[in-house]
PDB file of the backbone (N, CA, C, O) and the ligand in Angstrom, with CONECT records:
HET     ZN  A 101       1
ATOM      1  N   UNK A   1      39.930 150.075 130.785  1.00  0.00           N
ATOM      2  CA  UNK A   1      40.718 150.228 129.555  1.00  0.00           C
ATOM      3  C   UNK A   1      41.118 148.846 129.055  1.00  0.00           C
ATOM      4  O   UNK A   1      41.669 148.176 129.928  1.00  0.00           O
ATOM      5  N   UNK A   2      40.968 148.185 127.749  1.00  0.00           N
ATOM      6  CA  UNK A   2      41.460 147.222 127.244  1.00  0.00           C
ATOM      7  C   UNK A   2      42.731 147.394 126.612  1.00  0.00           C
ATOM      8  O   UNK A   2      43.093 148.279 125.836  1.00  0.00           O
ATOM      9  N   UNK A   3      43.513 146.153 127.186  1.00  0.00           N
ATOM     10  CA  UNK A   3      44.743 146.314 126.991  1.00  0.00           C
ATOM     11  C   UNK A   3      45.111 145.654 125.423  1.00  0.00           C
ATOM     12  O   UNK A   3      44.285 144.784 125.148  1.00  0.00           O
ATOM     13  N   UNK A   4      45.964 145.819 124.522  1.00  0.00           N
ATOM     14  CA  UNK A   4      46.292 145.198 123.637  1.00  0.00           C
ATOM     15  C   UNK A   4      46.363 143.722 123.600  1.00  0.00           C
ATOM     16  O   UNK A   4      46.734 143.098 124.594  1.00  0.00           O
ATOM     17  N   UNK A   5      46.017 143.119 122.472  1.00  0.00           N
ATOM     18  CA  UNK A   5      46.627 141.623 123.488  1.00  0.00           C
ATOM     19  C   UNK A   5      47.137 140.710 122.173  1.00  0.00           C
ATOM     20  O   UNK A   5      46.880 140.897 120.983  1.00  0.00           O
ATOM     21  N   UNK A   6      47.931 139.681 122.784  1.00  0.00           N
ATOM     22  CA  UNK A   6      49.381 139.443 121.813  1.00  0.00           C
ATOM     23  C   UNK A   6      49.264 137.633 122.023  1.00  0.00           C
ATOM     24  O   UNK A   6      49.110 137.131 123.136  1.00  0.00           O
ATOM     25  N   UNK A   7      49.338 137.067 121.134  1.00  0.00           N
ATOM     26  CA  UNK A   7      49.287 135.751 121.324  1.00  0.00           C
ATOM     27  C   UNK A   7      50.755 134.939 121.624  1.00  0.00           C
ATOM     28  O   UNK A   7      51.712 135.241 120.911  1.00  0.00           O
ATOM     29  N   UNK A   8      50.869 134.250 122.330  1.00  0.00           N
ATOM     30  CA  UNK A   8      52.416 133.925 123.285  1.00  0.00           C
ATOM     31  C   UNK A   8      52.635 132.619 122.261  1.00  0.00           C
ATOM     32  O   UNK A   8      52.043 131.543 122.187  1.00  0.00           O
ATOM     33  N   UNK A   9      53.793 133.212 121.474  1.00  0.00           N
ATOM     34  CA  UNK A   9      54.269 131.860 120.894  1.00  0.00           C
ATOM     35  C   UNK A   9      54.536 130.759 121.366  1.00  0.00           C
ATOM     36  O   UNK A   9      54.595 129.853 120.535  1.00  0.00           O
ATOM     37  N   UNK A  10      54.771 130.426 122.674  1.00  0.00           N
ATOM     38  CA  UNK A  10      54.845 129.403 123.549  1.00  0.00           C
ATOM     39  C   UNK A  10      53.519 128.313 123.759  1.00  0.00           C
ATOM     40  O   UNK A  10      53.354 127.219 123.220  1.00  0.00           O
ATOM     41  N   UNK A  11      52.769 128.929 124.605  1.00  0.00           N
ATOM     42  CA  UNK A  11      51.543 127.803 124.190  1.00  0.00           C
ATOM     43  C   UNK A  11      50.343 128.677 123.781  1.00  0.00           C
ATOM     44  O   UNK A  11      49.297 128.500 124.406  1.00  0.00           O
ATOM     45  N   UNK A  12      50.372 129.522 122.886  1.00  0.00           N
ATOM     46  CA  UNK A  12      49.231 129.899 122.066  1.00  0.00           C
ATOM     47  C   UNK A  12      48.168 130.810 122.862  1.00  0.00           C
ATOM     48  O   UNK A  12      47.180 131.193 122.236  1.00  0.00           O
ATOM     49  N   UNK A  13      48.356 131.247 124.486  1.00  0.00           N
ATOM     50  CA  UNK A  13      47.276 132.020 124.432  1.00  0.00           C
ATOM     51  C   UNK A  13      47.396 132.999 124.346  1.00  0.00           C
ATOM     52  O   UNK A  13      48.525 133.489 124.315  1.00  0.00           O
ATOM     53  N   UNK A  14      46.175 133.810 124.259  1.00  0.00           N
ATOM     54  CA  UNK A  14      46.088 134.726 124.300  1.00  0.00           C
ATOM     55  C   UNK A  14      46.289 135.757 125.367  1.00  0.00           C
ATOM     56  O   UNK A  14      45.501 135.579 126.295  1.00  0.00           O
ATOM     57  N   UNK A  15      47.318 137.066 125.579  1.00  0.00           N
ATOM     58  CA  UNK A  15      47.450 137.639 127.202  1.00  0.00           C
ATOM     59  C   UNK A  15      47.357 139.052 126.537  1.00  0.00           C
ATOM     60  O   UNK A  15      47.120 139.415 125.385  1.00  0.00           O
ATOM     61  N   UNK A  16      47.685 139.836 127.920  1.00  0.00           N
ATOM     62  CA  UNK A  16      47.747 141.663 127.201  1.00  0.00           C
ATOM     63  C   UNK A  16      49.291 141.551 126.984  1.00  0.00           C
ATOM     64  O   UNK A  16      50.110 140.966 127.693  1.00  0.00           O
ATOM     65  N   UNK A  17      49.427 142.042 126.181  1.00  0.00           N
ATOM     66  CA  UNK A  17      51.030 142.242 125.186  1.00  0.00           C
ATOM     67  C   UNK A  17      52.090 142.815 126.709  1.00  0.00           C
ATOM     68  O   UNK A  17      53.141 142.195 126.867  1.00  0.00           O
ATOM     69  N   UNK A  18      51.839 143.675 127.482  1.00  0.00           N
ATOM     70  CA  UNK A  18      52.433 143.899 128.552  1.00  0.00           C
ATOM     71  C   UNK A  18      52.635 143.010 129.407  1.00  0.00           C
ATOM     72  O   UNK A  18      53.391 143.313 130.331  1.00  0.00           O
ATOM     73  N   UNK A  19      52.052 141.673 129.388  1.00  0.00           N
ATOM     74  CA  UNK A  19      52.581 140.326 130.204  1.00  0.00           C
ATOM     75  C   UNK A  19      52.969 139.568 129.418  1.00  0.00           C
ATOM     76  O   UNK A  19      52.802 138.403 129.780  1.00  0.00           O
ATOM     77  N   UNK A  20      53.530 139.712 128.259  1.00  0.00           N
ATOM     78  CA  UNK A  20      54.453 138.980 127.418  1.00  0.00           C
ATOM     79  C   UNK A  20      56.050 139.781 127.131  1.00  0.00           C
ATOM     80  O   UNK A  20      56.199 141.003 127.138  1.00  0.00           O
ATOM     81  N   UNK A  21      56.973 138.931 126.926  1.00  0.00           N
ATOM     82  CA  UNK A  21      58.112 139.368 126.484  1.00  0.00           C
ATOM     83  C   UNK A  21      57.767 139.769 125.043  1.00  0.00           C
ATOM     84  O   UNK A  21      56.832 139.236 124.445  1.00  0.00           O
ATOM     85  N   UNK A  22      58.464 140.622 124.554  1.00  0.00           N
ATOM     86  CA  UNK A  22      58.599 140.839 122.677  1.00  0.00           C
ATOM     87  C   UNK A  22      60.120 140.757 122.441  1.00  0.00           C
ATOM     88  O   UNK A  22      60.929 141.507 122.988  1.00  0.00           O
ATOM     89  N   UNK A  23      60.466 139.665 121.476  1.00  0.00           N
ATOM     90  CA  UNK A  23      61.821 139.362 121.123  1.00  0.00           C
ATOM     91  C   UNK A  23      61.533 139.981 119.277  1.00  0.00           C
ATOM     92  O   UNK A  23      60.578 139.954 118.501  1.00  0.00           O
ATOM     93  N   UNK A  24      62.739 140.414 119.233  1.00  0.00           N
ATOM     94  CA  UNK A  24      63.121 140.859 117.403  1.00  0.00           C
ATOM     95  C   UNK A  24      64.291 139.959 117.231  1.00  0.00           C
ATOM     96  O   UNK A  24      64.890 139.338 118.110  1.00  0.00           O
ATOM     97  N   UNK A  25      64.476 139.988 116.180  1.00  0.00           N
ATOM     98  CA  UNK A  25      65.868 140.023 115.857  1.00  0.00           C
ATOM     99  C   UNK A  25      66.941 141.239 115.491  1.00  0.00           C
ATOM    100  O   UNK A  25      66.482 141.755 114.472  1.00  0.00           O
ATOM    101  N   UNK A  26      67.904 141.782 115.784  1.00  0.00           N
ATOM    102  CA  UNK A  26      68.886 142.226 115.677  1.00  0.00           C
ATOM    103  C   UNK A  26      69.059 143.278 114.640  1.00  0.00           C
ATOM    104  O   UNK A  26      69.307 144.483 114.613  1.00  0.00           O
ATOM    105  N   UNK A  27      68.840 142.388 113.861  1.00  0.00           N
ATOM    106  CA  UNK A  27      69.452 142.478 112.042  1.00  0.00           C
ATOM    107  C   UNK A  27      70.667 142.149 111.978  1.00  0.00           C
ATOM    108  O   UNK A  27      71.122 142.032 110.840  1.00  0.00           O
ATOM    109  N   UNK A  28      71.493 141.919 113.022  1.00  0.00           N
ATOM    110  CA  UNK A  28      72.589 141.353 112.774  1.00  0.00           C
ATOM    111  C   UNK A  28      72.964 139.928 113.099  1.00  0.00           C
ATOM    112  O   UNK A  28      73.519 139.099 112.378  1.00  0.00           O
ATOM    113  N   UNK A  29      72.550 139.827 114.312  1.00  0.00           N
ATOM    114  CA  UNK A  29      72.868 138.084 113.974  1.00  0.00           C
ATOM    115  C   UNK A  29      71.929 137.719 115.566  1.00  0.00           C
ATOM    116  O   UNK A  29      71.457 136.582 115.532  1.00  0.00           O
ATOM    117  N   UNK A  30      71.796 138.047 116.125  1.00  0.00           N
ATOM    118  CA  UNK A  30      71.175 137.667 117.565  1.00  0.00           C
ATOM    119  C   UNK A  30      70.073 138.372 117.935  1.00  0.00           C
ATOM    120  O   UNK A  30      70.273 139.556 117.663  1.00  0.00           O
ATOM    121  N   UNK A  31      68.962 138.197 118.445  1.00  0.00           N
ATOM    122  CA  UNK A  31      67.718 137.746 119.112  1.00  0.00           C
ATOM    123  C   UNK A  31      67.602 138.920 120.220  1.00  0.00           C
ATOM    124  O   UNK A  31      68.329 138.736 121.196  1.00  0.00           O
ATOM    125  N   UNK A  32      67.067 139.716 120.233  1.00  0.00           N
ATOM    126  CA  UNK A  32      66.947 140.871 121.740  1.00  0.00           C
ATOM    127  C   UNK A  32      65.769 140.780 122.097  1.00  0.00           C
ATOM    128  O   UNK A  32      64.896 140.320 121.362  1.00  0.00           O
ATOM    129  N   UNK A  33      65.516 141.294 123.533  1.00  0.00           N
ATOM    130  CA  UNK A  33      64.253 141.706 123.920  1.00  0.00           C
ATOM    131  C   UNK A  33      64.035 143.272 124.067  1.00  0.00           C
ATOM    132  O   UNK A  33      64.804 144.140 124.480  1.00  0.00           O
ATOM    133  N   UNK A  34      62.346 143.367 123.451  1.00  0.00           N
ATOM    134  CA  UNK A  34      62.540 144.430 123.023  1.00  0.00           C
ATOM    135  C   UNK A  34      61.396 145.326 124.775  1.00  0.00           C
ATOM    136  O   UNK A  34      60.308 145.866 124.974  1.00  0.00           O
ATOM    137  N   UNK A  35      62.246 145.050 125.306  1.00  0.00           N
ATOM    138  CA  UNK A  35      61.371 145.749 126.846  1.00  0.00           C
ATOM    139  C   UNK A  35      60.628 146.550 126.786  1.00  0.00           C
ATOM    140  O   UNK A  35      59.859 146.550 127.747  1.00  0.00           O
ATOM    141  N   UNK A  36      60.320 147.930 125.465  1.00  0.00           N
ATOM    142  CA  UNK A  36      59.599 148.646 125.385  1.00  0.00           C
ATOM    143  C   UNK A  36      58.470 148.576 124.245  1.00  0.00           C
ATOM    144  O   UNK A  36      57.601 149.367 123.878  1.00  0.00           O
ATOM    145  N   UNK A  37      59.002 146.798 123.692  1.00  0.00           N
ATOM    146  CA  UNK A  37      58.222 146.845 122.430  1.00  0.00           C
ATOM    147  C   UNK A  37      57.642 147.819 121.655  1.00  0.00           C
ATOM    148  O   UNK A  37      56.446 148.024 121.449  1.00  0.00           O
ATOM    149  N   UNK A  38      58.740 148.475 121.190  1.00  0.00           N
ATOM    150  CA  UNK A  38      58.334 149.462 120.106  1.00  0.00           C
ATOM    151  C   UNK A  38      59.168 148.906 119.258  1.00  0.00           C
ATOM    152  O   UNK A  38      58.523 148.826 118.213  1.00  0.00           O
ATOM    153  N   UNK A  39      60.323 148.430 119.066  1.00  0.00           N
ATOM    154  CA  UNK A  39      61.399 148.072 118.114  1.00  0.00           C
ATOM    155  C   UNK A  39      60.780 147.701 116.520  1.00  0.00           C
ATOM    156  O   UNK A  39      59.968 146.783 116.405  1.00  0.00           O
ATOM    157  N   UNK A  40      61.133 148.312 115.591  1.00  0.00           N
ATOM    158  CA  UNK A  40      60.529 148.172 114.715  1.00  0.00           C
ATOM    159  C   UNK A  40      60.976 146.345 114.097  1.00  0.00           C
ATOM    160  O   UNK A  40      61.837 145.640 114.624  1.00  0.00           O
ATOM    161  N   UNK A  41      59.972 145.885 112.700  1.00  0.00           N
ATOM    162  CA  UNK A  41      60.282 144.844 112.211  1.00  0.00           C
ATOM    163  C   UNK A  41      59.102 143.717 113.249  1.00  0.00           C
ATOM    164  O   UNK A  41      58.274 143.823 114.153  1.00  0.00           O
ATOM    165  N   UNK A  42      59.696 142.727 112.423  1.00  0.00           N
ATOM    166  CA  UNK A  42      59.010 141.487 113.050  1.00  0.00           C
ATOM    167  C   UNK A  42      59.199 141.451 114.539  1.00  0.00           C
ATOM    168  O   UNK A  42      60.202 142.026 114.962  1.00  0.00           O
ATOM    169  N   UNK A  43      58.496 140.940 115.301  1.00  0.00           N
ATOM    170  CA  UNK A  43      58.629 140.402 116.227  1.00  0.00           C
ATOM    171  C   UNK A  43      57.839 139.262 116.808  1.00  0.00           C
ATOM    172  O   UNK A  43      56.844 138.926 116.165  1.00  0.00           O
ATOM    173  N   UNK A  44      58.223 138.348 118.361  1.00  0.00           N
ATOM    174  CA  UNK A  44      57.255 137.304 118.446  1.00  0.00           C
ATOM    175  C   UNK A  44      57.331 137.600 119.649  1.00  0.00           C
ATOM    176  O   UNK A  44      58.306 138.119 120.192  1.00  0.00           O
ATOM    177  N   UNK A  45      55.796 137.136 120.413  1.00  0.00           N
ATOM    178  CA  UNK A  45      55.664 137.808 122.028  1.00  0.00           C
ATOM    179  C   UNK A  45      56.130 136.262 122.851  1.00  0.00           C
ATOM    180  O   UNK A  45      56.587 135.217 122.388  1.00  0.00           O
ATOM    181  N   UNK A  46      55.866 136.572 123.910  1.00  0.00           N
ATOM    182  CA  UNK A  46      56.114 135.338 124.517  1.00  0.00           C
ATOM    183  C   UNK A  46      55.828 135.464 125.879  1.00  0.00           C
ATOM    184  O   UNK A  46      56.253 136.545 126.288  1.00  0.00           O
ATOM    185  N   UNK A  47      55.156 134.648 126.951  1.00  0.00           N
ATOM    186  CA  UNK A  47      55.035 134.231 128.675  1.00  0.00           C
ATOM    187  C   UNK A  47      56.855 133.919 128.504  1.00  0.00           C
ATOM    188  O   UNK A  47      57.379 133.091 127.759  1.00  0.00           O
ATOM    189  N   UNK A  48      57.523 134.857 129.436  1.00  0.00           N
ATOM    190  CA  UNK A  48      58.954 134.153 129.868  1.00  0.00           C
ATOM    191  C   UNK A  48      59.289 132.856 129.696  1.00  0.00           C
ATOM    192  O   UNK A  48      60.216 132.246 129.164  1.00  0.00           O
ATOM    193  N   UNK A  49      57.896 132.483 130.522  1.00  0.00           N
ATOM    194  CA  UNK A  49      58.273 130.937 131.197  1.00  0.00           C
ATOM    195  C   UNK A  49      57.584 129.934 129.975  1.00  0.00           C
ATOM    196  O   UNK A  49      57.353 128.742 130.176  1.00  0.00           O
ATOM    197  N   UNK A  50      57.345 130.521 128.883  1.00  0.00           N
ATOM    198  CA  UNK A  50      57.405 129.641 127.624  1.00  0.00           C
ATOM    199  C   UNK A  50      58.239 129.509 126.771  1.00  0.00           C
ATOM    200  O   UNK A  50      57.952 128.788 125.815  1.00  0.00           O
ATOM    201  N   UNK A  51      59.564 130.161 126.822  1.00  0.00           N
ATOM    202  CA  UNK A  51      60.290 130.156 126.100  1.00  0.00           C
ATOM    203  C   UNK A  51      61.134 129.163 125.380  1.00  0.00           C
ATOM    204  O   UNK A  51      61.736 129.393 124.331  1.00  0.00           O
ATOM    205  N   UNK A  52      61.117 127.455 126.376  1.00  0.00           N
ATOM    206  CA  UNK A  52      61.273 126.402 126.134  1.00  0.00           C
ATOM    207  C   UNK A  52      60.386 125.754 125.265  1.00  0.00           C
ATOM    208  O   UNK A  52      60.911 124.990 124.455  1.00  0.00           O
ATOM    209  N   UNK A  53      59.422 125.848 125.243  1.00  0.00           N
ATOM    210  CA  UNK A  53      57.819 125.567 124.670  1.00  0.00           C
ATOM    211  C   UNK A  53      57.816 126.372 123.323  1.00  0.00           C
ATOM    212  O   UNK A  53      56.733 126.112 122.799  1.00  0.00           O
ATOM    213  N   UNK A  54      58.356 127.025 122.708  1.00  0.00           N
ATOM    214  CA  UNK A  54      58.576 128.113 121.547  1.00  0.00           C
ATOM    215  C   UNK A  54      59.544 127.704 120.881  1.00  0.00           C
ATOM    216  O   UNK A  54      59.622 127.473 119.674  1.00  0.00           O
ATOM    217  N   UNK A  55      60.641 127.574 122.062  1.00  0.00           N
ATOM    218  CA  UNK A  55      61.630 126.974 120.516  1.00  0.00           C
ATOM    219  C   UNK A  55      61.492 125.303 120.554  1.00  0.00           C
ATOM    220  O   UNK A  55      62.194 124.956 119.604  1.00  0.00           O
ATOM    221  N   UNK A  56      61.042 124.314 121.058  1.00  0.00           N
ATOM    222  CA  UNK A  56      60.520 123.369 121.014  1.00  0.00           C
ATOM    223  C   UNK A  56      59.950 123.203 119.700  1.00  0.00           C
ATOM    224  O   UNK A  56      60.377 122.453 118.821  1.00  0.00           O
ATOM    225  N   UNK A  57      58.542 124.278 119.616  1.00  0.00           N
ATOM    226  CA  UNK A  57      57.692 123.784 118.643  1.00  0.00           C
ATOM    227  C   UNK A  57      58.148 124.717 117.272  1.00  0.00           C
ATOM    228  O   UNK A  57      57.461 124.852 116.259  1.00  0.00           O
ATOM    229  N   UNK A  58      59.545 125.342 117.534  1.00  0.00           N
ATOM    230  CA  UNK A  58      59.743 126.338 116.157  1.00  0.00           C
ATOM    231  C   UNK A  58      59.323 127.864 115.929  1.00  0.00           C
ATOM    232  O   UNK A  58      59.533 128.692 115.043  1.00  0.00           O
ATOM    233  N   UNK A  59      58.721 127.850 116.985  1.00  0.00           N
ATOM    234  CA  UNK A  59      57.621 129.116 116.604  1.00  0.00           C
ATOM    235  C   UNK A  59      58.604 130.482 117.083  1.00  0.00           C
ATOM    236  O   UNK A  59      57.953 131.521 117.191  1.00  0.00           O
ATOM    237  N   UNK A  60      59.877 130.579 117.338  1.00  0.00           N
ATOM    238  CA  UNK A  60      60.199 131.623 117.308  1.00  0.00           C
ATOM    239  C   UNK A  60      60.697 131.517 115.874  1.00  0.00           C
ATOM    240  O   UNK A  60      60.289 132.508 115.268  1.00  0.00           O
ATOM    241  N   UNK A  61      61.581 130.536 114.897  1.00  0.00           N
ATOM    242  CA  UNK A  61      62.139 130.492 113.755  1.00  0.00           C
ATOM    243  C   UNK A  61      61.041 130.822 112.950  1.00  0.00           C
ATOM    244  O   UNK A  61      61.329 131.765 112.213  1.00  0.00           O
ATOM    245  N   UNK A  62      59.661 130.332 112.771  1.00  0.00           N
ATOM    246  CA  UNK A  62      59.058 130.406 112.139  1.00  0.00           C
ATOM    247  C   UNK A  62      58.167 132.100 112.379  1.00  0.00           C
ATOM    248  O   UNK A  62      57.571 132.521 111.387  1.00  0.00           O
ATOM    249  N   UNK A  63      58.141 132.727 113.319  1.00  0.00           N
ATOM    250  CA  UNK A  63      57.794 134.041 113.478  1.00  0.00           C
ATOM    251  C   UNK A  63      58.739 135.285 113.273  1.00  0.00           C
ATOM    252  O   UNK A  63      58.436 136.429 112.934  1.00  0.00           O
ATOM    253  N   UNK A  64      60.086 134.691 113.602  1.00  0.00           N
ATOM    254  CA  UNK A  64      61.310 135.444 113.183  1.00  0.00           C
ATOM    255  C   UNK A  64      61.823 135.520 111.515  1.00  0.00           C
ATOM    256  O   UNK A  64      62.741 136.235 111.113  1.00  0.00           O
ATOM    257  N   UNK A  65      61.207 134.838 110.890  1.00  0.00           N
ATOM    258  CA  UNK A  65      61.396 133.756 109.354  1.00  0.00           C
ATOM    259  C   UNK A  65      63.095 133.928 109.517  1.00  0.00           C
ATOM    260  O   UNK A  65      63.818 134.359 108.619  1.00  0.00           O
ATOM    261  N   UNK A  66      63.593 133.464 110.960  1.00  0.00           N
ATOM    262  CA  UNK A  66      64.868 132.527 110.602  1.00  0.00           C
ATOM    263  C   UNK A  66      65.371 131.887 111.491  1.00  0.00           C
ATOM    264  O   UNK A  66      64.695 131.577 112.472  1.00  0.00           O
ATOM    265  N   UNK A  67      66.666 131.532 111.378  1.00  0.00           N
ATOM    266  CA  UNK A  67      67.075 130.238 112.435  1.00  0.00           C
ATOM    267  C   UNK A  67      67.526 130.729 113.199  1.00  0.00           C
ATOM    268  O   UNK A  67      68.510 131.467 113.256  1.00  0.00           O
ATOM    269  N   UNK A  68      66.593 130.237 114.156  1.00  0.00           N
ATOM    270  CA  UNK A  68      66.842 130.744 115.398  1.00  0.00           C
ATOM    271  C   UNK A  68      67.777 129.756 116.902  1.00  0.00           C
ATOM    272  O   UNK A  68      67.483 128.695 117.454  1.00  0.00           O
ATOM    273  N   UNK A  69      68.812 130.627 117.101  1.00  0.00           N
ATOM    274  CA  UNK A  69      70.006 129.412 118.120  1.00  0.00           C
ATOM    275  C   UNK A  69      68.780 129.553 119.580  1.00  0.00           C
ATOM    276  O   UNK A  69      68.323 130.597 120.045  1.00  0.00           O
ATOM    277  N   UNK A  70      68.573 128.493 119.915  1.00  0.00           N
ATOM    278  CA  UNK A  70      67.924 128.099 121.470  1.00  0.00           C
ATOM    279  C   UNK A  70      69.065 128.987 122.233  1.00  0.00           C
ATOM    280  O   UNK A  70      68.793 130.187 122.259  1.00  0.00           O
ATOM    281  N   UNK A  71      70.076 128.680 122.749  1.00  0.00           N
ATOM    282  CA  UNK A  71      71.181 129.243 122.958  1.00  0.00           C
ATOM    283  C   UNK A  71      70.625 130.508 123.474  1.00  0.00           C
ATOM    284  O   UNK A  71      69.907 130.929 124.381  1.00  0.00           O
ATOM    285  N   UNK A  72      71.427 130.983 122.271  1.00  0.00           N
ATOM    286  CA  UNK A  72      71.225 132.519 122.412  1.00  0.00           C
ATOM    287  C   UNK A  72      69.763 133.086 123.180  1.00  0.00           C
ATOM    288  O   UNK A  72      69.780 133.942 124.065  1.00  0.00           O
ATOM    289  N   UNK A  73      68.840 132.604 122.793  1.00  0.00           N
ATOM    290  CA  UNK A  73      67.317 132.896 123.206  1.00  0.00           C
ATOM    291  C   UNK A  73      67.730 132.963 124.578  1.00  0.00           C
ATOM    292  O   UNK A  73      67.916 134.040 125.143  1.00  0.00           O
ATOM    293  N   UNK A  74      67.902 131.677 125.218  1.00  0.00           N
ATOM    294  CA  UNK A  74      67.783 131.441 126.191  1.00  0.00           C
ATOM    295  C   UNK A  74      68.938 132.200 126.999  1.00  0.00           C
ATOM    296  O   UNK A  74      68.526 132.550 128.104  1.00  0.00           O
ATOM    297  N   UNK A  75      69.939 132.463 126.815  1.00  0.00           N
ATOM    298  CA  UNK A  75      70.902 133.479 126.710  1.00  0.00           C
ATOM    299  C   UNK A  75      70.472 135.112 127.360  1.00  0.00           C
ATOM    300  O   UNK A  75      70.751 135.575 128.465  1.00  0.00           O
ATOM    301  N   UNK A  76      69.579 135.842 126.044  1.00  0.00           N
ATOM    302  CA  UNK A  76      68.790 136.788 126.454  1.00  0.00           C
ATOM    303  C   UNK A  76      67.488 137.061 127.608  1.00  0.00           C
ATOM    304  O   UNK A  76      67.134 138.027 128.285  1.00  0.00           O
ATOM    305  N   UNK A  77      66.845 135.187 127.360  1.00  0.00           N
ATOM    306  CA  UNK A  77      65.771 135.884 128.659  1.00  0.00           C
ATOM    307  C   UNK A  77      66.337 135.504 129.823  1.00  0.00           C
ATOM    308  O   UNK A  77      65.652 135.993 130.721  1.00  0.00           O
ATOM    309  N   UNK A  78      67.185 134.917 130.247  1.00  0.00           N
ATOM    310  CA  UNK A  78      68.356 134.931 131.408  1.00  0.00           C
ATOM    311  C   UNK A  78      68.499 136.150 131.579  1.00  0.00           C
ATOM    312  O   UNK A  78      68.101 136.256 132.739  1.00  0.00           O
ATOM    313  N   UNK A  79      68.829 137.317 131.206  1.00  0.00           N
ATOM    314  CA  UNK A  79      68.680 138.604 131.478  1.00  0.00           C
ATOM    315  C   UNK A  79      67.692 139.323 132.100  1.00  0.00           C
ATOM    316  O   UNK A  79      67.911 140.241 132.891  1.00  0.00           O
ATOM    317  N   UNK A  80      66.118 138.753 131.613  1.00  0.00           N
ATOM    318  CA  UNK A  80      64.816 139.189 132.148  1.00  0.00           C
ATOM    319  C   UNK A  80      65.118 139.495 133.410  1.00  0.00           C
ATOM    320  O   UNK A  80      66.071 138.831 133.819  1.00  0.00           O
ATOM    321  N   UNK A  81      64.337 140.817 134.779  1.00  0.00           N
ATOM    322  CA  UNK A  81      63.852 140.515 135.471  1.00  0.00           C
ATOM    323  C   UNK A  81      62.803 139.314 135.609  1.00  0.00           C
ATOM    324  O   UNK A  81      62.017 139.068 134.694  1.00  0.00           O
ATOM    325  N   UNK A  82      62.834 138.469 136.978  1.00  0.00           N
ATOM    326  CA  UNK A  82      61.644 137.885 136.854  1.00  0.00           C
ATOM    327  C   UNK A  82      60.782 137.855 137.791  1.00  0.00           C
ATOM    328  O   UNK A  82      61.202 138.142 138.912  1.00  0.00           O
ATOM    329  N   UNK A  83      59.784 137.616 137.684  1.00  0.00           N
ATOM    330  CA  UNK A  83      58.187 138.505 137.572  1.00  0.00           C
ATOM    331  C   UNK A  83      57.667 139.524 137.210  1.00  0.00           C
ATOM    332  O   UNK A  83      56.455 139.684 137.354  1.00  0.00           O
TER     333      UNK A  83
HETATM  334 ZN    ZN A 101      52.750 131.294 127.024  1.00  0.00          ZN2+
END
């Protein structure tokens, strides 16, 4: 079975969408992860462990079309299980 696959705003590759995080925004003011990625609206995928590498190069502000606090990001995937 081929899995979906989602390009990791972090360093650009390509993975199956199920080994990436999916972050939305809110609509209200802060950044979630969407664990079941269904959440409707924009979203940007991401490797966890790129998440420094993303807001570095912008690419969550620029996939979110807004300003996005490092902070907070980093805030939420602190929450992740990890692995
Ligand atoms: Zn990555």
């Amino acid at each position: 079975m081929t899995m979906p696959q989602r390009m990791c705003a972090g360093c650009r590759a390509r993975a199956d969408k199920t080994a990436l995080v999916r972050l939305v925004w809110d609509g209200a003011e802060s950044v979630i992860v969407d664990r079941l990625q269904r959440l409707p609206g924009r979203g940007v995928y991401l490797h966890a462990g790129c998440a420094e590498r993303a807001l570095r190069a912008r690419a969550l502000a620029r996939g979110l079309r807004r300003p996005i606090d490092g902070a907070a990001v980093r805030r939420v995937l602190s929450t992740l299980p990890v692995g």
